[in-house]
Every structure is written in C-alpha cells, then in structure tokens.
DRENDO-995590 format. One record per residue (C-alpha): residue in one letter; x, y, z. Coordinates in nm, 2 decimals, decimal comma, always signed. Last residue first. Example, Ala and Ser with C-alpha at 12.3 -4.5 7.8 and 13.67 -1.06 7.14 Angstrom:
! DRENDO-995590
<atom residuo="S" u="+1,37" v="-0,11" w="+0,71"/>
<atom residuo="A" u="+1,23" v="-0,45" w="+0,78"/>
//
This chain:
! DRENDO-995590
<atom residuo="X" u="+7,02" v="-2,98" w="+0,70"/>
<atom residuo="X" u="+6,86" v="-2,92" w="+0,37"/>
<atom residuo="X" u="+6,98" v="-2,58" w="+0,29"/>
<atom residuo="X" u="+6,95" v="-2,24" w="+0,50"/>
<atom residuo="X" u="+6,64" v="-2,38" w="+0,69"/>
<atom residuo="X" u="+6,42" v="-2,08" w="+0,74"/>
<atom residuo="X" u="+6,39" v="-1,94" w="+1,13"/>
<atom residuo="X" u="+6,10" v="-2,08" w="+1,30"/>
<atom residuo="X" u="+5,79" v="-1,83" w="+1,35"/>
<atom residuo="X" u="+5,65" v="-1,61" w="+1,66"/>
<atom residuo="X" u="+5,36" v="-1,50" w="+1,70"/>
<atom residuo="X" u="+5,27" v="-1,14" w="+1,59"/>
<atom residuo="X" u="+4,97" v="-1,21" w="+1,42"/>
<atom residuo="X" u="+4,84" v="-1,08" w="+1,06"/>
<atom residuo="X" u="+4,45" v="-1,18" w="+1,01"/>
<atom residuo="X" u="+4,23" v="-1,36" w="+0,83"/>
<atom residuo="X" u="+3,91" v="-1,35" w="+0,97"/>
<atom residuo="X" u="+3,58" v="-1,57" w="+0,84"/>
<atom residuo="X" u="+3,25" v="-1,59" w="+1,06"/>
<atom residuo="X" u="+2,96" v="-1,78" w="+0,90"/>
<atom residuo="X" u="+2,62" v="-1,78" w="+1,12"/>
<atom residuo="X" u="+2,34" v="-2,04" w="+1,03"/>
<atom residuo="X" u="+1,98" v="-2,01" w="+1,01"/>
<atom residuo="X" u="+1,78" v="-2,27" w="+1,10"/>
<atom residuo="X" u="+1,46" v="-2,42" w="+0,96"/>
<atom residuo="X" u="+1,52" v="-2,48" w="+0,60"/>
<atom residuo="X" u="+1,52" v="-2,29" w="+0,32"/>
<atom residuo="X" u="+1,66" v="-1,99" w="+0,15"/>
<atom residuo="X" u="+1,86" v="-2,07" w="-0,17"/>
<atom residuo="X" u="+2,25" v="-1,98" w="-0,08"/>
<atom residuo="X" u="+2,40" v="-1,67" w="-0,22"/>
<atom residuo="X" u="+2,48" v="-1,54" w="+0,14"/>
<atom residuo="X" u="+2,73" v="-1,82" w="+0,15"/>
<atom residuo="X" u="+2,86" v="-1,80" w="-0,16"/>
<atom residuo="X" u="+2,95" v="-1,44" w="-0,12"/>
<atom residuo="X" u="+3,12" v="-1,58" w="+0,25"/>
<atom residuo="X" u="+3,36" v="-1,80" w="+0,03"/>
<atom residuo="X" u="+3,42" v="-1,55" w="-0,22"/>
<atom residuo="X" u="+3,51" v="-1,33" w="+0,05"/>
<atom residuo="X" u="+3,75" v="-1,60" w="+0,20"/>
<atom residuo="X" u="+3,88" v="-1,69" w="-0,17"/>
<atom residuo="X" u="+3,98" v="-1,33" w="-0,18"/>
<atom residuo="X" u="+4,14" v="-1,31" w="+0,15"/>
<atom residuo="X" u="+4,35" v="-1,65" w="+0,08"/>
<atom residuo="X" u="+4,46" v="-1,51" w="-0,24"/>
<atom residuo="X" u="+4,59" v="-1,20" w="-0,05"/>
<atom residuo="X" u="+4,77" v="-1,39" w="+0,25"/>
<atom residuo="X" u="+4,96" v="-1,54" w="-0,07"/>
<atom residuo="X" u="+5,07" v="-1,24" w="-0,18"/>
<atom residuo="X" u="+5,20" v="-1,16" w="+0,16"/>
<atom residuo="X" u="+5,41" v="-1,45" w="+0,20"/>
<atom residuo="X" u="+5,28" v="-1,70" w="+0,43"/>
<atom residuo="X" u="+5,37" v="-1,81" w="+0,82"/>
<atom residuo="X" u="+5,07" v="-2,07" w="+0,86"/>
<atom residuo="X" u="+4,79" v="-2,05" w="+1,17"/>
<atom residuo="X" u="+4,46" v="-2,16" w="+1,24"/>
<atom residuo="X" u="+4,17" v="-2,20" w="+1,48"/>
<atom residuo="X" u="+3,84" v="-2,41" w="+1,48"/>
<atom residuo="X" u="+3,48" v="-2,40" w="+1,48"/>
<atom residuo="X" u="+3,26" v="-2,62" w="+1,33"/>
<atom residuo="X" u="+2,90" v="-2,72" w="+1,35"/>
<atom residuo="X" u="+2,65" v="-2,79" w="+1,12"/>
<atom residuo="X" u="+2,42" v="-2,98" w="+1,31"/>
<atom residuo="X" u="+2,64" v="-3,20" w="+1,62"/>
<atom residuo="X" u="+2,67" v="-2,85" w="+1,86"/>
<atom residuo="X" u="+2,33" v="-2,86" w="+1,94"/>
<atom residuo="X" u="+2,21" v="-2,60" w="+2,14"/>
<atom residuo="X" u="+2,44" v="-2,33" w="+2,02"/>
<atom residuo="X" u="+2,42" v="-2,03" w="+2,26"/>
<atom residuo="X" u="+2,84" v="-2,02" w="+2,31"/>
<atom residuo="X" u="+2,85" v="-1,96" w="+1,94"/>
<atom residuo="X" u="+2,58" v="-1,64" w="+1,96"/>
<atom residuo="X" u="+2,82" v="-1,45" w="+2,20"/>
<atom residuo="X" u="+3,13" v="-1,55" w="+2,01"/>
<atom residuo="X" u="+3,00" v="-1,44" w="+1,73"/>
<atom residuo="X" u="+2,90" v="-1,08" w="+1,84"/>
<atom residuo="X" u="+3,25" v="-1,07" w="+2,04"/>
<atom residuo="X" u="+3,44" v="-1,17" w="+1,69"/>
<atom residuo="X" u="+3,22" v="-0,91" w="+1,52"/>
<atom residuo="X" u="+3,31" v="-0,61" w="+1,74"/>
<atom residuo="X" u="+3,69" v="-0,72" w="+1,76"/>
<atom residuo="X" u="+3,85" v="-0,43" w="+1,57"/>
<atom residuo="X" u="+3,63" v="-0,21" w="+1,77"/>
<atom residuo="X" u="+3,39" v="+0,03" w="+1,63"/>
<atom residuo="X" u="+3,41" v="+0,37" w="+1,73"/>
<atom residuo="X" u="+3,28" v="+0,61" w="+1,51"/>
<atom residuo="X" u="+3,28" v="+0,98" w="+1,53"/>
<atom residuo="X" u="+3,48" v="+1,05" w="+1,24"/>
<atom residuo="X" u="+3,53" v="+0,74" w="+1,04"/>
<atom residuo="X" u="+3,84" v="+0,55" w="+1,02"/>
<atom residuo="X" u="+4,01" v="+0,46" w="+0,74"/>
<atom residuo="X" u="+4,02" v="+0,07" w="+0,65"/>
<atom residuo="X" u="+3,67" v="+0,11" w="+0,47"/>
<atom residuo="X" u="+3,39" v="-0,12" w="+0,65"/>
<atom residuo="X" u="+3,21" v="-0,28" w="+0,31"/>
<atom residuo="X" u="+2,84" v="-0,36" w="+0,36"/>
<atom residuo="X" u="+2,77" v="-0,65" w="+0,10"/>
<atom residuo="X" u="+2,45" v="-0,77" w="-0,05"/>
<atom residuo="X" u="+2,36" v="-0,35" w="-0,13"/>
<atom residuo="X" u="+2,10" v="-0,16" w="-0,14"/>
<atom residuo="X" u="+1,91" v="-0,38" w="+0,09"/>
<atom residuo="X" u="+1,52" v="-0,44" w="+0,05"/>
<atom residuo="X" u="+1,22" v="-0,32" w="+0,19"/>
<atom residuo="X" u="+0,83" v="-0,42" w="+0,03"/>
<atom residuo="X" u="+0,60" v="-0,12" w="+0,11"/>
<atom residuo="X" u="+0,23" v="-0,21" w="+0,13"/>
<atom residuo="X" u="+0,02" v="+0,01" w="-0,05"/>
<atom residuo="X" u="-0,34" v="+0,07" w="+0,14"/>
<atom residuo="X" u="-0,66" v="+0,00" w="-0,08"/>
<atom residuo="X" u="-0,75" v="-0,39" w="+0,06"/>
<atom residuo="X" u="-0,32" v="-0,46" w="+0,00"/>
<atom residuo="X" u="-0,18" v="-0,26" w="-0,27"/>
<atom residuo="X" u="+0,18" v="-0,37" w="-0,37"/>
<atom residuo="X" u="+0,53" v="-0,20" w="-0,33"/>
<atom residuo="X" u="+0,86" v="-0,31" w="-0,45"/>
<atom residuo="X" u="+1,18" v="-0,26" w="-0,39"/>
<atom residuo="X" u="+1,17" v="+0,01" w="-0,11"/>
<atom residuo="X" u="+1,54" v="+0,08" w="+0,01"/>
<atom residuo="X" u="+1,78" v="-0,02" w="+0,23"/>
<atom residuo="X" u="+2,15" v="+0,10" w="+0,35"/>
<atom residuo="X" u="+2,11" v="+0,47" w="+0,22"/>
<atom residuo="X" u="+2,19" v="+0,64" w="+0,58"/>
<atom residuo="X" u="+1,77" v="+0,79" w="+0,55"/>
<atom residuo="X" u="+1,66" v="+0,42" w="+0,46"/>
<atom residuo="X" u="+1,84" v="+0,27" w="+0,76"/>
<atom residuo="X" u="+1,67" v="+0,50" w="+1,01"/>
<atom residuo="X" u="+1,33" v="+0,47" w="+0,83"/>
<atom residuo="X" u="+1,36" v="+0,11" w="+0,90"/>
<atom residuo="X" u="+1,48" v="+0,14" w="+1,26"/>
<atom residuo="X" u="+1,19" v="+0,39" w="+1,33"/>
<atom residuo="X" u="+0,91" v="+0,13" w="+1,14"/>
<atom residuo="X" u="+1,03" v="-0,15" w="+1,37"/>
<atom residuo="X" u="+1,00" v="+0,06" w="+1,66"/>
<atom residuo="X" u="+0,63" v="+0,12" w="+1,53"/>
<atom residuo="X" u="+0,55" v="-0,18" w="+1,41"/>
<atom residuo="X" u="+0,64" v="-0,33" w="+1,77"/>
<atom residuo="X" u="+0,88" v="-0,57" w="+1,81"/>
<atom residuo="X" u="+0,86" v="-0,98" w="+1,79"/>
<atom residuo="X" u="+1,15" v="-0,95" w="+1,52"/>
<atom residuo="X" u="+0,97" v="-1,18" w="+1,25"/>
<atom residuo="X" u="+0,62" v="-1,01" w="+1,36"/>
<atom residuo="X" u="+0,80" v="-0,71" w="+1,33"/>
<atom residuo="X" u="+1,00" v="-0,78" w="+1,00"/>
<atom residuo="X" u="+0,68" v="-0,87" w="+0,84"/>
<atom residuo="X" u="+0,46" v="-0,58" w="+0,97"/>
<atom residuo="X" u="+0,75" v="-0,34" w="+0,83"/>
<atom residuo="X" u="+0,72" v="-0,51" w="+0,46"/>
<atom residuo="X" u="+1,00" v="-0,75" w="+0,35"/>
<atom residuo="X" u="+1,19" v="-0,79" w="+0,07"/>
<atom residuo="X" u="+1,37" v="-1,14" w="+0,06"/>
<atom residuo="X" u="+1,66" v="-1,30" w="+0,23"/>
<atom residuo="X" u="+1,92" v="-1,11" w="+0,23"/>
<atom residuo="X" u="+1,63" v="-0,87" w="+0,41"/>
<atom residuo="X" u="+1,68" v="-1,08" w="+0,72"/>
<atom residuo="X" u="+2,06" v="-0,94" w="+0,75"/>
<atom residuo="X" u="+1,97" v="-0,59" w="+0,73"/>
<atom residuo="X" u="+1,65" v="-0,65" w="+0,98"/>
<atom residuo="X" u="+1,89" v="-0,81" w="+1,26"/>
<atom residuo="X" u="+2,18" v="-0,54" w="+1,17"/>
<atom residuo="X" u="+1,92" v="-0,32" w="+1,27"/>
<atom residuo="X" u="+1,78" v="-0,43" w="+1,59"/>
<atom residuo="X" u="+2,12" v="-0,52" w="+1,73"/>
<atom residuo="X" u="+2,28" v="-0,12" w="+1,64"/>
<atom residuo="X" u="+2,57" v="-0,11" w="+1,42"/>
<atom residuo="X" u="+2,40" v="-0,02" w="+1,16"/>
<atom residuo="X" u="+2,26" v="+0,36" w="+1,18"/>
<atom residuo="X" u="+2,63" v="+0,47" w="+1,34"/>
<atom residuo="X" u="+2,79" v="+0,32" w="+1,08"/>
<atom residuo="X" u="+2,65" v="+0,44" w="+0,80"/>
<atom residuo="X" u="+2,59" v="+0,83" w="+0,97"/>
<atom residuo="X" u="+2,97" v="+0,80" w="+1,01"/>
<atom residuo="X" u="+2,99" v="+0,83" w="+0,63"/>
<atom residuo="X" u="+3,18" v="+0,62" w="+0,41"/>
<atom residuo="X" u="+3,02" v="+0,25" w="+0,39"/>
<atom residuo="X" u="+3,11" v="+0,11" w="+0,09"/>
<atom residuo="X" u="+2,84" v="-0,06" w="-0,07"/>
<atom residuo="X" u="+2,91" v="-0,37" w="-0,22"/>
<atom residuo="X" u="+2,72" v="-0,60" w="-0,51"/>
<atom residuo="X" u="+2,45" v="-0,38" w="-0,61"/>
<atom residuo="X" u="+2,10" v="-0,53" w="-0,52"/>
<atom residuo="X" u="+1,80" v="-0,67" w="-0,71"/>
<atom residuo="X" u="+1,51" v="-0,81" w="-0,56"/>
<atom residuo="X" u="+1,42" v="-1,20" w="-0,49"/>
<atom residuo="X" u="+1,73" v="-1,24" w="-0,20"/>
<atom residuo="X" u="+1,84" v="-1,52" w="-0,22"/>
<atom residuo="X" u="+1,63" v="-1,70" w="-0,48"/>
<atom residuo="X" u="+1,36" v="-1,86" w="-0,31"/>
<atom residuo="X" u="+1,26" v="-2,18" w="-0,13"/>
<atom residuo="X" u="+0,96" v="-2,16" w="+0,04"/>
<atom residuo="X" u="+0,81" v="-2,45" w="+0,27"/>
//
C-alpha cells in the first residue's frame, strides 16, 4: 500500500475564488470529486476515470473545464510507449468562497451542510471514526475568531494527513452566529 506525502506536487496555500466562472466550474459532483482526489496526488485523466468509473472522455471535459477557471493544472508530465501522459494537480490546497457574492452564482449558505448530511446518513458503520455532534456557547466576538482560526487550522491538518488506508473520511467544520436565545449576565454573585 502507498503512503505519500499529501499531495506529491506543489500547491499555493489558498486560492480565492473571484470569478463566477470559479464557481460555476466547481460546484458540479464530478468535479469537486476530481478536485478533492487530486489532494492526494497528481493524477492523469485515465487515473481519475478508472477512479471515477466515467468515461475518459467526460473525465477529460471536467478536466479541461477546471483547467480553463484556473482551479488545476498539469504538474508534471511523463512519456508513456511515445505518448506524454499529463499528471493534474490543484492550484491551490484550499478553495476560499469570498463573503461577496458573485454574479450569477447561486450557492446556498447550506450547500455543504446538505452535501454532508447526504454522505453522513450513508455511513455503514458508524463504530470507525465516527462522530457527529452539535454545539453551542454565547462568546465574545474575538473569541468566535480564535475558534475560526483553530477550525481552519484544524481542517489544514486534515488535508495534510499521509494518504493511506482504505477509507476516506469526510471533515465538516461550521462556526456560525445563531439567534438563540441566551441568559441574562449575573450582575454579582447572587
């Protein structure tokens, strides 16, 4: 079994995603399937087909799709019996969503919640690496940003991890202002 550097290319940090193009390319199943597998390693179309079950052809479309909006890139290429294989790789480990919104794009505030929830309610096995649960603490504002940073720091890690075993495991942070309501402050010890 491989265990390699996650993934074996370089890659900026973050990439901000500005354009509408951006979002329009990457929010489709396919592609956010062959974004996330190339956190991994660089990949050649056959590999992400065969990985995908598609067709190298569809495979090929999404590829050049993601290219053209700047999202991946060729790393590396290699000749295979006098034909150069194309190795893919991200531009960037992290996709930032801006807080503006972009013409002509309509993502809803709970499109990654739904995707998890969707993949959650598949889970086999509930006993391997498991947990789910839900929060809530009235904090200042400051504090709300610490937490945020750990979070990301957090999911960095995550991503960072050595590639190995036989399952691959979803993370799915939110921090997030509510509107529920809160005790009032004790004036004094009462």
């Amino acid at each position: 079994m491989t265990d390699h550097k996650a993934p074996d290319y370089e890659l900026d940090q973050t990439l901000a995603l500005e354009r509408s193009d951006q979002y329009k390319v990457l929010f489709e199943e396919t592609r956010m399937q062959i974004v996330d597998l190339l956190l991994e390693r660089a990949a050649t179309i056959k590999e992400l087909a065969e990985t995908l079950d598609k067709p190298k052809g569809t495979i090929g479309h999404h590829v050049s799709a993601l290219v053209e909006a700047g999202l991946i890139r060729v790393v590396r290429t290699k000749m295979v019996r006098a034909i150069e294989a194309k190795y893919y790789g991200r531009t960037a480990r992290t996709y930032v969503i801006g807080d503006k919104p972009v013409a002509g794009v309509d993502l809803a505030p709970d499109h990654f919640l739904q995707s998890a929830a969707n993949e959650f309610a598949r889970v086999e096995d509930p006993s391997v690496g498991t947990l789910s649960t839900l929060r809530y603490a009235r904090i200042p504002d400051d504090r709300a940003d610490e937490w945020s940073t750990r979070l990301a720091d957090l999911a960095e890690e995550f991503t960072t991890e050595k590639r190995s075993g036989e399952t691959t495991f979803g993370l799915l942070l939110a921090m997030y202002p509510t509107d529920r309501p809160h005790l009032p402050d004790r004036e004094d010890d009462e």
